[in-house]
Residue, then its C-alpha position, 0 to 999 in steps of 0.5 A: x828523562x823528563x823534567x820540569x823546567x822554569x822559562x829562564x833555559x826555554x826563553x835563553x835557548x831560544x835567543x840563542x837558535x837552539x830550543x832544539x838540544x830540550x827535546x834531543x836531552x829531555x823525553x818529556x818537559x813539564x812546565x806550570x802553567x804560570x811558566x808558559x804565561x809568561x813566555x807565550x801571553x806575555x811573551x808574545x813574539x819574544x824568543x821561546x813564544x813559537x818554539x814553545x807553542x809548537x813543542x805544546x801542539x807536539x806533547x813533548x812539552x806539557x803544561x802542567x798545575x800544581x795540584x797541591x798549592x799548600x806545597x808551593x806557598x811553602x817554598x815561597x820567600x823573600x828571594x823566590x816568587x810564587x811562580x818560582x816556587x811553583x816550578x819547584x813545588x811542581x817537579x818534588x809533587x810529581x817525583x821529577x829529579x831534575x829541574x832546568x833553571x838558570x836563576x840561582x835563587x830557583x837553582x838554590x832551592x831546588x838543590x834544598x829539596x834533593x833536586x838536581x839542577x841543569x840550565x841553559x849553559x849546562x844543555x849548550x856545553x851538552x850540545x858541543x860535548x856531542x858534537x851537536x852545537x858547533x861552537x860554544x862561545x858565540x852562543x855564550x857571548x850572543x846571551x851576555x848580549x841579550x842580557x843573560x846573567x854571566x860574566x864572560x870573565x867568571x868560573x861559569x863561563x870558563x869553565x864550560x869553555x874550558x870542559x868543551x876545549x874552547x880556551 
């Protein structure tokens, strides 16, 4: 399956040791240019830079513009930048059902245009239903730490706890 992804699951996936389970789930992941800016020139030796410079070299990750700039000015809001709005744009232009971020505001507007949504808690619960990531809670708890956007007491973090029968 191939899908477009914004830098939130790239960027989370890599704090967390496991960039891996996006090649394992996703023949093919295409990401705008903008999106690989942000995690390799500006992001330079931050998490997700290497593991994302390497899956480029191995042409399972490609960069890729939106040719039609028109339909990303279009998604464009208040709430949605033009670099999230690209994301979106890139993946309805190419025919691309499915789009990984972990921002609402993204996740929101990509369910508006018939997209379907995964992000980084989705791909980790994937990994432990599998038997592929060990534990879930630890690498939950290690983005809580790092600053990812869930509450260890809210329906997200429960509920993917519950569906692995961690609690």
């Amino acid at each position: 399956m191939t899908v477009v992804a914004d830098s939130g699951p790239l960027i989370h996936l890599a704090i967390v040791g496991q960039f891996h389970l996006l090649k394992r789930y996703f023949h093919e992941l295409v990401i705008i240019p903008q999106v690989y800016d942000e995690i390799v020139t500006h992001g330079k030796g931050r998490p997700g830079d290497t593991e994302l410079r390497q899956a480029v070299r191995d042409q399972w990750v490609m960069v890729e513009p939106v040719t039609n700039p028109a339909a990303a000015k279009r998604l464009a809001a208040s709430n949605i930048s033009e670099t999230d709005a690209a994301v979106v744009a890139c993946a309805v232009e190419k025919k691309i059902t499915l789009v990984l971020a972990d921002d609402s505001d993204v996740r929101d507007l990509a369910e508006r245009e018939g997209l379907s949504v995964m992000g980084s808690v989705g791909i980790l619960t994937q990994g432990r239903l599998e038997g592929v990531v060990h534990e879930l809670k630890p690498l939950l708890d290690k983005l809580v730490v790092a600053g990812f956007h869930i509450d260890s007491n809210g329906r997200v973090y429960q509920d993917a706890l519950r569906r692995v029968g961690e609690i």
